[in-house]
C-alpha positions in Angstrom: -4.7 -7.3 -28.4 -3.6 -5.1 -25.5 -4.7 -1.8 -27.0 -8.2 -3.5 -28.3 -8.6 -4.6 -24.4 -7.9 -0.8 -23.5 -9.8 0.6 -25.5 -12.8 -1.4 -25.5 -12.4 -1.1 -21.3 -11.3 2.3 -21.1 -14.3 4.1 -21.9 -16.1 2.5 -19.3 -13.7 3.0 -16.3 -13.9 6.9 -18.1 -17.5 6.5 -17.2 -17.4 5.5 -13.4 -14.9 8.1 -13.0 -16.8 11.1 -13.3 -19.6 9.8 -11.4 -20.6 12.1 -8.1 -19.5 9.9 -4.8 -22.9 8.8 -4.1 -23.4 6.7 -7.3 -20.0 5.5 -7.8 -21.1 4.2 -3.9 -24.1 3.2 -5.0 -22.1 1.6 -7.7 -19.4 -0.4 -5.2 -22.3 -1.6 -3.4 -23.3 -3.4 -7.0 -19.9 -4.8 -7.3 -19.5 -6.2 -3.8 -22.6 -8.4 -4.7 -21.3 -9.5 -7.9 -17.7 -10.1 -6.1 -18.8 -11.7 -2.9 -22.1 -13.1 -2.8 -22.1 -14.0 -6.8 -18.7 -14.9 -7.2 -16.6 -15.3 -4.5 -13.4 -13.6 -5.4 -10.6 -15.4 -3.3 -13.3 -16.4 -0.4 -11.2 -18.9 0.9 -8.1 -17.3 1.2 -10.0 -14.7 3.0 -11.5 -17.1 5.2 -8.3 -18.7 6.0 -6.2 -15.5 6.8 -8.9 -14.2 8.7 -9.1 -18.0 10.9 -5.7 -18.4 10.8 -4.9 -15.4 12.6 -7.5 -14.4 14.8 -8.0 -18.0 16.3 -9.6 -16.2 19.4 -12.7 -14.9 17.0 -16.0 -17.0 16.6 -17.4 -17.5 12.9 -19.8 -15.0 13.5 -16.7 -12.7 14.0 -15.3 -13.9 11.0 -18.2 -13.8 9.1 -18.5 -9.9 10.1 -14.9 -9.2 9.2 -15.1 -10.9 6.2 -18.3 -9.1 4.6 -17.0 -5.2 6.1 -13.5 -6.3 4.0 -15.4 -7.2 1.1 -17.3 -3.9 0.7 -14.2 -1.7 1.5 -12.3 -3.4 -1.4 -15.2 -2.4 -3.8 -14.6 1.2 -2.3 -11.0 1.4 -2.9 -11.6 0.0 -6.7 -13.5 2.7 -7.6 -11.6 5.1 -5.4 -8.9 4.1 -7.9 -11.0 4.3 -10.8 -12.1 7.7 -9.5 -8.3 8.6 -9.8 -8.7 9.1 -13.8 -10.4 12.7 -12.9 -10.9 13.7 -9.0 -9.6 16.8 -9.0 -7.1 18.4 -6.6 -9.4 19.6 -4.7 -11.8 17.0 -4.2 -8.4 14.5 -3.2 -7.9 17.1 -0.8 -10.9 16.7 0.8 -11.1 13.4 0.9 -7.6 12.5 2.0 -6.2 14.6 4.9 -2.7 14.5 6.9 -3.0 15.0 10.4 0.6 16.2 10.8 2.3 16.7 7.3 4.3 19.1 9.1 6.4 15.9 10.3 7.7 15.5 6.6 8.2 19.1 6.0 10.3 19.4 8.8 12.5 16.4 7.2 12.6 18.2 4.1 13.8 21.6 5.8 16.7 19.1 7.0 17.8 18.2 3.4 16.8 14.6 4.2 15.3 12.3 1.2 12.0 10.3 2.7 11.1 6.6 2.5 7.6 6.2 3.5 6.5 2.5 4.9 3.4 1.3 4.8 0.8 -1.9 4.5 -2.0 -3.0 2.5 -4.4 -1.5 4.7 -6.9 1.7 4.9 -6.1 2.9 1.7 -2.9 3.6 0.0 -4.8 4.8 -3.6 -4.8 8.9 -2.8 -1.5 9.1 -0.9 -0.1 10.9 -3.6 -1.8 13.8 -2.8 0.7 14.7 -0.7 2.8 15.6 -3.4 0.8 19.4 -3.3 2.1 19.5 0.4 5.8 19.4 0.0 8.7 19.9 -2.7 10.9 16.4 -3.1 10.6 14.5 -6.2 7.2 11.8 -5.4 8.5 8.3 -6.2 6.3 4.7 -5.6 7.4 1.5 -6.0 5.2 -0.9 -7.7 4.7 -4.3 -10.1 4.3 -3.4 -13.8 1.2 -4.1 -15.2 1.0 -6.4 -17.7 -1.3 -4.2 -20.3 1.5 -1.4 -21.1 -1.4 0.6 -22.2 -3.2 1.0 -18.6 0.3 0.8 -17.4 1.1 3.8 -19.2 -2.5 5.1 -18.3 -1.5 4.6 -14.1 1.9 6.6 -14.5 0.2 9.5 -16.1 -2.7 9.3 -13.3 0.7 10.0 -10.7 2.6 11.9 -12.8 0.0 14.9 -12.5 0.7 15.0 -8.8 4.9 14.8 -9.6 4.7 11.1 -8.4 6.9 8.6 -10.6 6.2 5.0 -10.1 9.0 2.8 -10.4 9.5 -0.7 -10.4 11.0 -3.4 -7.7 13.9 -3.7 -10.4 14.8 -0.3 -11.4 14.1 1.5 -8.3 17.4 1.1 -6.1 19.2 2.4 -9.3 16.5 5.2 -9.9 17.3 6.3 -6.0 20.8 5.8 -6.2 21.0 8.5 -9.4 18.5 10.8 -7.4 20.8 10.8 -4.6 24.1 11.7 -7.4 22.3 14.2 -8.4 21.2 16.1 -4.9 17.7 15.2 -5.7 15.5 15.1 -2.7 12.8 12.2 -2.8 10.0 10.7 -1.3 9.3 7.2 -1.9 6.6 5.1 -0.8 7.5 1.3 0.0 4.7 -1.4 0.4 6.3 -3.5 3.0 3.9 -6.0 4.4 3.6 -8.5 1.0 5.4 -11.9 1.1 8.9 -12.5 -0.5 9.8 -15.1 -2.1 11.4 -17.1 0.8 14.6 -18.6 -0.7 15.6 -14.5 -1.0 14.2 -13.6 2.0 16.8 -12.2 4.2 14.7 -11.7 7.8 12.1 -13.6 9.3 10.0 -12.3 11.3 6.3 -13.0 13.6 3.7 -10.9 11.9 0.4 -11.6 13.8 2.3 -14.5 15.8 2.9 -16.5 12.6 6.4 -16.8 11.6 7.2 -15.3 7.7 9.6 -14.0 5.6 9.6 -10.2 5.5 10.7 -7.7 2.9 13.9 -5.8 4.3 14.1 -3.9 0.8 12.9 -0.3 2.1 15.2 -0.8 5.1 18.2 -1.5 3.0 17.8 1.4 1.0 17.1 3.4 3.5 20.6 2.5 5.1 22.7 2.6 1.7 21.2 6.2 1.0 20.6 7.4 4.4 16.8 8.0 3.7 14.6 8.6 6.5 12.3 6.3 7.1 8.6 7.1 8.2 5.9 5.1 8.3 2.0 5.8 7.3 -1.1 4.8 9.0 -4.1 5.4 7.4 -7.5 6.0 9.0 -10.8 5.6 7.5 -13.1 8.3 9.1 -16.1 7.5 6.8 -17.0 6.2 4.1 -15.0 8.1 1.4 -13.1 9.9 3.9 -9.3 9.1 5.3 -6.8 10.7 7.4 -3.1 10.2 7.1 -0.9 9.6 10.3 2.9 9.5 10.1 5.4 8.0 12.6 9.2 8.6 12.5 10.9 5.2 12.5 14.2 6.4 12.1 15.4 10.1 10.9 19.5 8.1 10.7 18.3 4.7 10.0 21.8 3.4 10.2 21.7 4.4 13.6 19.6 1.1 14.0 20.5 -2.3 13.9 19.7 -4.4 11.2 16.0 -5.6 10.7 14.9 -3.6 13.8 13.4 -0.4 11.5 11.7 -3.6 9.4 10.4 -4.9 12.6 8.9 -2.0 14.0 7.0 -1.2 11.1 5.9 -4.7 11.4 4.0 -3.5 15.2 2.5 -1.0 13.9 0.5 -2.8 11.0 -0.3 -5.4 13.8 -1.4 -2.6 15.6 -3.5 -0.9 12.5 -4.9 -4.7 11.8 -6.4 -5.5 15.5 -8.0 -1.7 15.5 -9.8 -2.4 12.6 -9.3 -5.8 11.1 -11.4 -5.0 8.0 -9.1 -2.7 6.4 -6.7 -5.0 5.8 -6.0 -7.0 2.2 -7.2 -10.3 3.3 -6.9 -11.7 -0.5 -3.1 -11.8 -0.3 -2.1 -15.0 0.6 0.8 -13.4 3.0 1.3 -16.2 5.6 1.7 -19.0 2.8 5.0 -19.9 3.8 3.8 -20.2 7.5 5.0 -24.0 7.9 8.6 -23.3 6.2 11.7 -21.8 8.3 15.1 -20.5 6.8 16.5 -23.2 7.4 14.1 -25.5 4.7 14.9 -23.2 2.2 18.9 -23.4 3.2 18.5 -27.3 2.5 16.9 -26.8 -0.7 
């Protein structure tokens, strides 16, 4: 059944792919009005993030937010789709780095990379900084449950020497990298919700109190990574621009949780520029009425 799904869908991703950036626009704005106005993908769960956090904002505020979110998700799904065959050149152009020159340095220093960032802007093209710089490209991600378009992602980042790993195998995939003087750059997700009961750290993420995934920092400590964090800027439609911050070039220099909680400012920061980039169909402050303790208790 899983190979009949990819091949029946396959083909028509193929399709969107190669279409020039206007229509596969042109197409995005098609799908936002089948996602939002026809079927309201996660509405309220967007609604309530968006109310929840920004208690300050009338509903015509919302109601803005909430429609500019909606049509930059459509862009970033076909931005991924586009991924089966943009060319080098074209990712280039399309995805920039203001200062790459910051992890080249860090490379010139022998020192492996952990790159932080959040749902937000657009993480899909990243990996075109593989064609900037020489360490081994590594992402951590969820399986997909199709092993066909799992295996079809993979090869997608392999052609930029980018592995993607998953949450279980990647502290032992880092830790054999590091046996074998393998220099690495591995791209962390940090902003989804844990499952509380493992949470180690709480923290305040737009003033509500959550648990907070410490994984990147931890590994960042047990194989003195550096740690940098990302900040991506839409500058059109189409069109992004790469930012990264040093959070810690000897992370155990830093007390526990405090690399974790600065990366935490700066998506606050990134989300109150430009609210609409953010995931809003993550449910990421359901836990928002527990505490450590409740969970202790259990």
């Amino acid at each position: 059944m899983q190979f009949l799904v990819y091949i029946l869908v396959y083909p028509f991703l193929w399709l969107i792919s190669i279409l020039p950036f206007r229509l596969l626009y042109a197409f995005s704005d098609v799908l936002y009005l089948l996602i939002f106005r026809i079927f309201g993908y996660r509405k309220k769960t967007v609604y309530s993030n968006l109310r929840l956090v920004f208690p300050e904002k009338s509903e015509q505020e919302i109601t803005s937010i909430t429609k500019k979110f909606y049509h930059h998700l459509c862009d970033m799904m076909v931005e991924a789709i586009k991924s089966l065959t943009i060319t080098e050149t074209e990712m280039r152009k399309h995805f920039t780095f203001s200062n790459v020159e910051l992890i080249q340095n860090l490379e010139n220093k022998d020192r492996s990379v952990a790159l932080m960032c959040a749902h937000y802007g657009s993480w899909e093209w990243i990996f075109v900084l593989q064609t900037y710089v020489k360490s081994r490209g590594n992402a951590v991600y969820k399986r997909l449950g199709n092993k066909y378009f799992d295996r079809m992602v993979k090869g997608i980042r392999a052609k930029y020497n980018s592995h993607l790993i998953s949450t279980k195998e990647i502290a032992v995939e880092l830790i054999k990298l590091k046996k074998n003087s393998v220099n690495s750059i591995t791209g962390f997700v940090s902003d989804q919700s844990p499952k509380p009961w493992k949470a180690f750290h709480w923290q305040e993420f737009m003033n509500i109190r959550v648990p907070v995934h410490t994984g990147a920092e931890m590994l960042s400590k047990r194989l003195d990574m550096s740690v940098v964090f990302f900040k991506v800027k839409r500058l059109k439609r189409g069109y992004y621009e790469c930012t990264f911050e040093l959070l810690a070039e000897h992370p155990k220099d830093f007390k526990d949780y405090e690399i974790t909680d600065k990366f935490l400012k700066l998506v606050e920061q990134q989300i109150h520029e430009a609210p609409q980039y953010y995931l809003w169909t993550h449910k990421r402050w359901k836990h928002k009425d527990k505490s450590p303790e409740d969970y202790a208790k259990a």
